[in-house]
Each structure stands twice: as C-alpha cells, then as structure tokens.
C-alpha positions in Angstrom: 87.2 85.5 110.4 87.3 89.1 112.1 85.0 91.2 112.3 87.5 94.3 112.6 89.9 95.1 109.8 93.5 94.2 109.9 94.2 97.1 107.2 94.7 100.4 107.9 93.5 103.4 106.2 97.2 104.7 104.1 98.1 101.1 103.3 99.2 99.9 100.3 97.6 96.6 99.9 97.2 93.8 96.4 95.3 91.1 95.4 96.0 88.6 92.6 93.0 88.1 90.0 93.6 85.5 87.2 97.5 85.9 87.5 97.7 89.1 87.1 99.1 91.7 90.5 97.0 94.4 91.4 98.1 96.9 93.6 95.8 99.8 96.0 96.2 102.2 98.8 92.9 101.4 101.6 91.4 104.5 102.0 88.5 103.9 104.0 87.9 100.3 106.0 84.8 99.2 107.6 84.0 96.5 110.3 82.0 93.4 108.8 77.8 93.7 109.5 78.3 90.7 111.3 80.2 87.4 112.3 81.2 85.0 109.2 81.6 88.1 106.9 84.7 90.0 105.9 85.7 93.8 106.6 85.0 95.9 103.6 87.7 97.5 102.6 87.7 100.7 99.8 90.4 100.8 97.5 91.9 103.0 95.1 93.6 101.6 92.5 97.0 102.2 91.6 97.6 101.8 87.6 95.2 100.0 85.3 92.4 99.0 87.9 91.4 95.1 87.9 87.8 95.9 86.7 86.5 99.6 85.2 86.1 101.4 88.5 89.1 103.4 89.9 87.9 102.8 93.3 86.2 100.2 94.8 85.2 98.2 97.9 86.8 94.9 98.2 86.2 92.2 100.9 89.4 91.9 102.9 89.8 88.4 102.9 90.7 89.1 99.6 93.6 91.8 100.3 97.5 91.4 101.4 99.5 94.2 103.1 102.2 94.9 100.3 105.5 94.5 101.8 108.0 97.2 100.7 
C-alpha cells in the first residue's frame, strides 16, 4: 500500500457500496500517517451522497478514478 495518493485533487473518482455507484470529485488528498495505512482522500459528493454528509474523507483504497 502507498503511502502517497494516486488521486489528484479535480478528479472525479466512485466507489460501489452495497451495489449501488457513487460518484465524487477529490478535493483535498492527504498522505497516509504511516506505512500499512491508506491516503485519505476528501470527497464531495456528486448527487445523493452514500451516507448524510455532503463531503467526506474516504480512505483511498476504497476509491477508482472514473473513466470518462
């Protein structure tokens, strides 16, 4: 796992929760605190967010670039 981020801040990035496509632009990315853990990435959501929150950080493991 890397400890720098492979997104970049203007992305559009998605993630799949339960079957369900979710799509967000990164808008701020962060290097992991330390070997084993994931880059933290903050998205904003585009549509009806996943959870309540508009924005949110989201481990980048998690996260595909969205190919257009």
């Amino acid at each position: 796992m890397s400890i720098v981020p492979k997104l970049q801040k203007g992305q559009l990035a998605q993630t799949v929760i339960a079957g369900v496509r979710y799509i967000g632009l990164v808008k701020k990315t962060t290097m992991a605190r330390r070997r084993g853990m994931s880059p933290m990435v903050l998205i904003q959501w585009v549509g009806e967010p996943p959870r309540d929150f508009p924005e949110e950080y989201v481990e980048e493991h998690a996260l595909t670039l969205v190919d257009y």
